[in-house]
Biopython code that builds the backbone (N, CA, C, O; Angstrom):
import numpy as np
from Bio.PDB.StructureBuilder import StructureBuilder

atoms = [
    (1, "UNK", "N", (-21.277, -27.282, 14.285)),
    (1, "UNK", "CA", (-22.025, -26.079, 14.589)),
    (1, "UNK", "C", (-21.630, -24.985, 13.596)),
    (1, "UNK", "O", (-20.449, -24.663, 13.464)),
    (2, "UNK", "N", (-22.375, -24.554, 13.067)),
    (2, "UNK", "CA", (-22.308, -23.178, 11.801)),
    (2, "UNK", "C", (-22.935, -21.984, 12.619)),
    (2, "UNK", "O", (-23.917, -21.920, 13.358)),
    (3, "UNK", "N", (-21.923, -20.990, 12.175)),
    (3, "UNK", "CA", (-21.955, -19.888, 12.637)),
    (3, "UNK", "C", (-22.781, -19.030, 12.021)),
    (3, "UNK", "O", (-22.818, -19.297, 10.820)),
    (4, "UNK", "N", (-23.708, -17.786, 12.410)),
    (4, "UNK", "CA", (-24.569, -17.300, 11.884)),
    (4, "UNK", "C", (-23.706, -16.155, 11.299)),
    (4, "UNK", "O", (-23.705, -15.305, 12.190)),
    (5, "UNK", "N", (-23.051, -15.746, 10.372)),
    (5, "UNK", "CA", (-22.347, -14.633, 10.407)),
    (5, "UNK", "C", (-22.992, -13.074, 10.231)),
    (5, "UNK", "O", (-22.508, -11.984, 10.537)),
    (6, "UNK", "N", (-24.397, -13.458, 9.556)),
    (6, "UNK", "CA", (-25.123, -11.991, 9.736)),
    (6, "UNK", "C", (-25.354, -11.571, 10.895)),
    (6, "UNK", "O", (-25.738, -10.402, 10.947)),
    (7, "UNK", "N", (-25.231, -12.254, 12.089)),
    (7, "UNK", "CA", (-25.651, -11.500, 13.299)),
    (7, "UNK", "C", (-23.862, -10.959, 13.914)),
    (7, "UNK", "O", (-23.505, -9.903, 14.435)),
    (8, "UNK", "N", (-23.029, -12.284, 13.538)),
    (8, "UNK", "CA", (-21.849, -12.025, 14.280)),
    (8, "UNK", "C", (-21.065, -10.730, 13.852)),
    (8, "UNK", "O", (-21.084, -9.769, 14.621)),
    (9, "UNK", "N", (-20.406, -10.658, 12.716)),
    (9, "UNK", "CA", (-19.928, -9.788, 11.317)),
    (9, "UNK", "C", (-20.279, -8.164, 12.291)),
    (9, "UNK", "O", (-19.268, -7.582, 12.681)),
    (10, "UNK", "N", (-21.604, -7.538, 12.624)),
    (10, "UNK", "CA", (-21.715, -6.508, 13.237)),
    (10, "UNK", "C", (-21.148, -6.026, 14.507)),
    (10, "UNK", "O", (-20.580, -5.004, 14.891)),
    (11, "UNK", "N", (-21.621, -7.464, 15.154)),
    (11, "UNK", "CA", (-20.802, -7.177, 16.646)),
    (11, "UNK", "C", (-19.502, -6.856, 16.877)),
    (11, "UNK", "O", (-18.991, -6.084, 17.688)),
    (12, "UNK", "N", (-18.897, -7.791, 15.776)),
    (12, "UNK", "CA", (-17.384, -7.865, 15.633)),
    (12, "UNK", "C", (-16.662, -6.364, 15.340)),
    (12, "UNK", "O", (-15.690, -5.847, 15.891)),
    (13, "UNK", "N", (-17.638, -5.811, 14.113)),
    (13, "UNK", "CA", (-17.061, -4.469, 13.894)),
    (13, "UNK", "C", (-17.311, -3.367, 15.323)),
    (13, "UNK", "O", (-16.468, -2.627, 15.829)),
    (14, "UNK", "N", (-18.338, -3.506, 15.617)),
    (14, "UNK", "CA", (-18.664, -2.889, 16.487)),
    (14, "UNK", "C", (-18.031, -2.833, 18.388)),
    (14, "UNK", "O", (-18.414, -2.361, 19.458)),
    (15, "UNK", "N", (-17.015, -3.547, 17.916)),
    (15, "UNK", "CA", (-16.455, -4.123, 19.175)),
    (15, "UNK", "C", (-14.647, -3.472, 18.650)),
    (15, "UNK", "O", (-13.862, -2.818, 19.337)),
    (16, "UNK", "N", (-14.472, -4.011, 17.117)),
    (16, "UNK", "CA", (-13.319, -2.896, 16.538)),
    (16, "UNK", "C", (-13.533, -1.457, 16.855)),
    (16, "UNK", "O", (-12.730, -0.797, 17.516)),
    (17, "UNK", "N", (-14.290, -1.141, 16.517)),
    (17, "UNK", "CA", (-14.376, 0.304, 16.809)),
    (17, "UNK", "C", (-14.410, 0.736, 18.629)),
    (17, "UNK", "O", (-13.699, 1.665, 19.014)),
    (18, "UNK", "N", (-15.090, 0.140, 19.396)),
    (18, "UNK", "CA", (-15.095, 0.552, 20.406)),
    (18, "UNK", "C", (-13.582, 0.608, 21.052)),
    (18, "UNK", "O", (-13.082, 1.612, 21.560)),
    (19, "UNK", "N", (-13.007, -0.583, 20.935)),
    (19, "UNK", "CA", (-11.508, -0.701, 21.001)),
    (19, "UNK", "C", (-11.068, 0.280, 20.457)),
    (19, "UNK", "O", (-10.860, 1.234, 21.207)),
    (20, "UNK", "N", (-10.793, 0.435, 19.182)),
    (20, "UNK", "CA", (-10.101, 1.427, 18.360)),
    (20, "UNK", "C", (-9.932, 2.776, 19.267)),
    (20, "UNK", "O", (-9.007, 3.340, 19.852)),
    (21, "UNK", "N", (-11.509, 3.010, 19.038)),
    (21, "UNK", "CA", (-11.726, 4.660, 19.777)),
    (21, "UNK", "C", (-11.166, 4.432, 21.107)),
    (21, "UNK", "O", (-10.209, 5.206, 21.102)),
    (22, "UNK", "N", (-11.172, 3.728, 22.481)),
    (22, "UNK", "CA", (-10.529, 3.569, 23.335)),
    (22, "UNK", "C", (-9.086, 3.513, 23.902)),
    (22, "UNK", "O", (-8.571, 3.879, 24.958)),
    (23, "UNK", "N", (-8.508, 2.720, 22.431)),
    (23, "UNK", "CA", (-6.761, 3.434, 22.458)),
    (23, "UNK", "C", (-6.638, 4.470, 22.191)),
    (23, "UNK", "O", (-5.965, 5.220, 22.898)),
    (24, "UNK", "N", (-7.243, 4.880, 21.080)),
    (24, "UNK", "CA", (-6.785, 6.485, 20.785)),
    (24, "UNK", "C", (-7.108, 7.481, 21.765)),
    (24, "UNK", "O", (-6.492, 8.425, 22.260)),
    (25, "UNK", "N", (-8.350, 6.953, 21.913)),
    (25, "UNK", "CA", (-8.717, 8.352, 23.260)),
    (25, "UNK", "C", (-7.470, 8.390, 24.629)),
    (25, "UNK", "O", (-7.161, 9.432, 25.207)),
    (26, "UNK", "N", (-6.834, 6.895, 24.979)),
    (26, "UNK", "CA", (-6.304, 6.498, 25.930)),
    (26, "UNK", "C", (-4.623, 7.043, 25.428)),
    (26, "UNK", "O", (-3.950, 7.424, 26.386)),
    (27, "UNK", "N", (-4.198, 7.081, 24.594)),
    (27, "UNK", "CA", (-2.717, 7.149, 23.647)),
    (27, "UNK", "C", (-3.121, 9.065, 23.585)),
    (27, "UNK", "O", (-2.079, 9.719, 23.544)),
    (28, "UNK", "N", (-4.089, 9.719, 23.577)),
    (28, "UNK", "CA", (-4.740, 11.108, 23.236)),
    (28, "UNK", "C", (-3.903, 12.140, 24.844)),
    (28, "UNK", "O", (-2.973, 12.873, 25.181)),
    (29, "UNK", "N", (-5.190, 11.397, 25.331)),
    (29, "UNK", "CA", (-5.112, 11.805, 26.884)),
    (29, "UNK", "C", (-3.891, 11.882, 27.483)),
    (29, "UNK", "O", (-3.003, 11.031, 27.417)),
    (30, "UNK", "N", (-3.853, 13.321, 28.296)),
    (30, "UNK", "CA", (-2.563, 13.402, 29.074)),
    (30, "UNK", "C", (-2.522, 12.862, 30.347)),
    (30, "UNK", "O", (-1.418, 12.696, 30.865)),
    (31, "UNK", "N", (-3.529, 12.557, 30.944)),
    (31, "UNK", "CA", (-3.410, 11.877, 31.951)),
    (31, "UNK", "C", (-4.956, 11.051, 32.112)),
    (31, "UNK", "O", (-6.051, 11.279, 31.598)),
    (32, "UNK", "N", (-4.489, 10.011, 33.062)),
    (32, "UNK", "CA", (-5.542, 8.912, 33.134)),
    (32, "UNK", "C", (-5.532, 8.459, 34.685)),
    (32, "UNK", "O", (-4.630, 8.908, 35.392)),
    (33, "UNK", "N", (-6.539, 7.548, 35.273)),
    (33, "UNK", "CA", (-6.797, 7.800, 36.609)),
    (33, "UNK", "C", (-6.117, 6.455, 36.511)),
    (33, "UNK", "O", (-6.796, 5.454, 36.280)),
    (34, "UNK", "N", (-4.798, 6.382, 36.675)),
    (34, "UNK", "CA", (-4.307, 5.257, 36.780)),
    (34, "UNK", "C", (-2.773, 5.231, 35.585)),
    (34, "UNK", "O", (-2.809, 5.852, 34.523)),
    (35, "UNK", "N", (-1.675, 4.503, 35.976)),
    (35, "UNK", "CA", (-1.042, 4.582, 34.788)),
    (35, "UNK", "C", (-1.622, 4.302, 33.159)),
    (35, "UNK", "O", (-2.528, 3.581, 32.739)),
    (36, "UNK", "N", (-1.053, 4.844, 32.754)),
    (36, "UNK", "CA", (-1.579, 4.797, 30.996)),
    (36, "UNK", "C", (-1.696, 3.216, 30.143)),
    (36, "UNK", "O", (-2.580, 2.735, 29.434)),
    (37, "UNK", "N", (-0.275, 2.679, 30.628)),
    (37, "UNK", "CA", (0.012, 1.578, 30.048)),
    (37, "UNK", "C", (-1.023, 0.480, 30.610)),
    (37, "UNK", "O", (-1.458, -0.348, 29.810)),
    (38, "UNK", "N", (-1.439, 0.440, 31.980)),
    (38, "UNK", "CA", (-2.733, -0.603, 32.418)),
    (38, "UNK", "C", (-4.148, -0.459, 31.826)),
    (38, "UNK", "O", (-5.048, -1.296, 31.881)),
    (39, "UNK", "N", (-4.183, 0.995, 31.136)),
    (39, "UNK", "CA", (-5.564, 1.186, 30.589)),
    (39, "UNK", "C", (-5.336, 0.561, 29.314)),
    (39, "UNK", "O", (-6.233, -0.053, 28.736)),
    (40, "UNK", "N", (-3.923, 0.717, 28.749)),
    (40, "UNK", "CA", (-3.759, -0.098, 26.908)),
    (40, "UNK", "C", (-3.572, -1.630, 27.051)),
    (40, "UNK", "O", (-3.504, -2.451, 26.136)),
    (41, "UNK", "N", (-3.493, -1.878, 28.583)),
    (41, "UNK", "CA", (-3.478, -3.304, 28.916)),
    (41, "UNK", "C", (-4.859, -3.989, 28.673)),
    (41, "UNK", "O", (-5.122, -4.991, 28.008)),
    (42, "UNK", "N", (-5.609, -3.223, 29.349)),
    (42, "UNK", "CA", (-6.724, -3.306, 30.086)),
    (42, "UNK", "C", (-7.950, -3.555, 28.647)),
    (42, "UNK", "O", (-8.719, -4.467, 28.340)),
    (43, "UNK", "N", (-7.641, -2.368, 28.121)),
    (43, "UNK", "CA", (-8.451, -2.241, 26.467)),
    (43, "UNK", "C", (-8.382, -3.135, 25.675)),
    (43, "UNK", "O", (-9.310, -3.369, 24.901)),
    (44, "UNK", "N", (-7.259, -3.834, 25.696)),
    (44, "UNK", "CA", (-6.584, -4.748, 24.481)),
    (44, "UNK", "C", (-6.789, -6.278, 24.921)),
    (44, "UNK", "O", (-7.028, -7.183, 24.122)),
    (45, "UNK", "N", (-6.634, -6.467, 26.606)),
    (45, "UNK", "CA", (-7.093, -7.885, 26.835)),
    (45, "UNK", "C", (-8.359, -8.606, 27.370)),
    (45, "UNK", "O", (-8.662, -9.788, 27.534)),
    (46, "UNK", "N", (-9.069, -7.231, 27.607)),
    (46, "UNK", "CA", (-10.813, -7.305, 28.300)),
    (46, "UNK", "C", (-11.385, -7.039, 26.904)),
    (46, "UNK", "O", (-11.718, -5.855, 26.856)),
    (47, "UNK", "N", (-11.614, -7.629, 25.828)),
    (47, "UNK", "CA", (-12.309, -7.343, 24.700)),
    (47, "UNK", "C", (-13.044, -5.915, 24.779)),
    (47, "UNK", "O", (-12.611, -4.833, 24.383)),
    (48, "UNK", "N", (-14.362, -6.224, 25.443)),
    (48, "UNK", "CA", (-15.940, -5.501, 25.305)),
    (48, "UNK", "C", (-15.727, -4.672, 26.725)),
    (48, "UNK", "O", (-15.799, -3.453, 26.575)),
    (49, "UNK", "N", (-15.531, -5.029, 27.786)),
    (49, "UNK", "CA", (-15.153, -4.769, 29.208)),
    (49, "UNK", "C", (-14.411, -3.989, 29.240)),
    (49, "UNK", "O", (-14.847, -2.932, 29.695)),
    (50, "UNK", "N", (-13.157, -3.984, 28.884)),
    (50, "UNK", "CA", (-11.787, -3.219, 28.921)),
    (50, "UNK", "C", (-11.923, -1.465, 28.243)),
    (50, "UNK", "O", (-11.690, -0.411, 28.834)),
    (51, "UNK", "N", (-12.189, -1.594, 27.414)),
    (51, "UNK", "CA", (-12.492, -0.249, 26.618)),
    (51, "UNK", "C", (-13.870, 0.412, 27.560)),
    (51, "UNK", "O", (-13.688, 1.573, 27.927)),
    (52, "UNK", "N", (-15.402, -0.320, 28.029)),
    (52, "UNK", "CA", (-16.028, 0.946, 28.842)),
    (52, "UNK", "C", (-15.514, 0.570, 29.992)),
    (52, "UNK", "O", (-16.211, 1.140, 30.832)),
    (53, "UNK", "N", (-14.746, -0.021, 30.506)),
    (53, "UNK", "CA", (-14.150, 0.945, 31.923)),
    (53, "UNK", "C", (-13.398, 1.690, 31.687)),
    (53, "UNK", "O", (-13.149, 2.412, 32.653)),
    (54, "UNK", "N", (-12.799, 1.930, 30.723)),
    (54, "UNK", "CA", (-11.725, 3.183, 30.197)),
    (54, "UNK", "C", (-12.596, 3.779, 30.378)),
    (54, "UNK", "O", (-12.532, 4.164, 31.546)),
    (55, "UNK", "N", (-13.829, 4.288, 29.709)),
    (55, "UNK", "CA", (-14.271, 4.998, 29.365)),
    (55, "UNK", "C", (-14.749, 5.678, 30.880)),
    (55, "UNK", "O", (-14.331, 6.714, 31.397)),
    (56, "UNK", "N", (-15.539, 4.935, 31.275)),
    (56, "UNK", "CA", (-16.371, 4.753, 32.569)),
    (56, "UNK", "C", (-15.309, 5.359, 33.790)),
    (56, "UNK", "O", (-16.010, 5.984, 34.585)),
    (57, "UNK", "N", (-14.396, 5.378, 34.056)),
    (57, "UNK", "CA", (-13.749, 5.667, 35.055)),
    (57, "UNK", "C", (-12.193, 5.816, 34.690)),
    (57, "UNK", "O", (-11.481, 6.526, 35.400)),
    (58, "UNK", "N", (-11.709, 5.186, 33.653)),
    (58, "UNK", "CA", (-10.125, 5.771, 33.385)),
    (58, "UNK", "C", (-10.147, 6.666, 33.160)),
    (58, "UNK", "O", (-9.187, 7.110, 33.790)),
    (59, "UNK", "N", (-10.825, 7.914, 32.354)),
    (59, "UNK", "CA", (-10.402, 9.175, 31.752)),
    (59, "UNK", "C", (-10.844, 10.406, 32.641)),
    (59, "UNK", "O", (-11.984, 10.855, 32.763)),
    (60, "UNK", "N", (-9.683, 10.843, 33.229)),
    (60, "UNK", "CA", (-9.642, 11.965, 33.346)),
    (60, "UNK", "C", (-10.251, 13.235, 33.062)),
    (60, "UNK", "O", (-9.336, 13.935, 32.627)),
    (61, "UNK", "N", (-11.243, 13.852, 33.079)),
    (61, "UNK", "CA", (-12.091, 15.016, 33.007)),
    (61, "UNK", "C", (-11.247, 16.156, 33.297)),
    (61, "UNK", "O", (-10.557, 16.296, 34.306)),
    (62, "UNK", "N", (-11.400, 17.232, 31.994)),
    (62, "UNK", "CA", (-10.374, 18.179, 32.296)),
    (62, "UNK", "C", (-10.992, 19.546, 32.542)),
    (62, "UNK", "O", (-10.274, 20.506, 32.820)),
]
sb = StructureBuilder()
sb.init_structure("model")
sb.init_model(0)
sb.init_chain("A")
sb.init_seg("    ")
for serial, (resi, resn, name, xyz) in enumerate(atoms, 1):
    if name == "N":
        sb.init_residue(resn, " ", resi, " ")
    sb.init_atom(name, np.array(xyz, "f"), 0.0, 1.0, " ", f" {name:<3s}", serial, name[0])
structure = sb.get_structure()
């Protein structure tokens, strides 16, 4: 099976970045609805998932 990489190659970045921005925002933030370290858990081992529930309900509104 051969991989299509023009379709994959985007997602991939696009899945770096969402991560990316999700630690930093999460490492940023002074507080989070939940300990800190389960959201860098959470980001780093739920690929695509992990980062918008950060988003979605970990962060704190100030």
């Amino acid at each position: 099976m051969e991989l299509n990489w023009a379709i994959l190659t985007p997602i991939l970045i696009l899945q770096a970045i969402l991560t990316i921005t999700a630690l930093v925002s999460c490492i940023k933030q002074e507080t989070t609805n939940g300990p800190k370290w389960m959201w860098i858990l959470l980001i780093l081992l739920l690929n695509t998932v992990g980062p918008i529930l950060y988003f979605v309900i970990g962060r704190k509104n100030q």
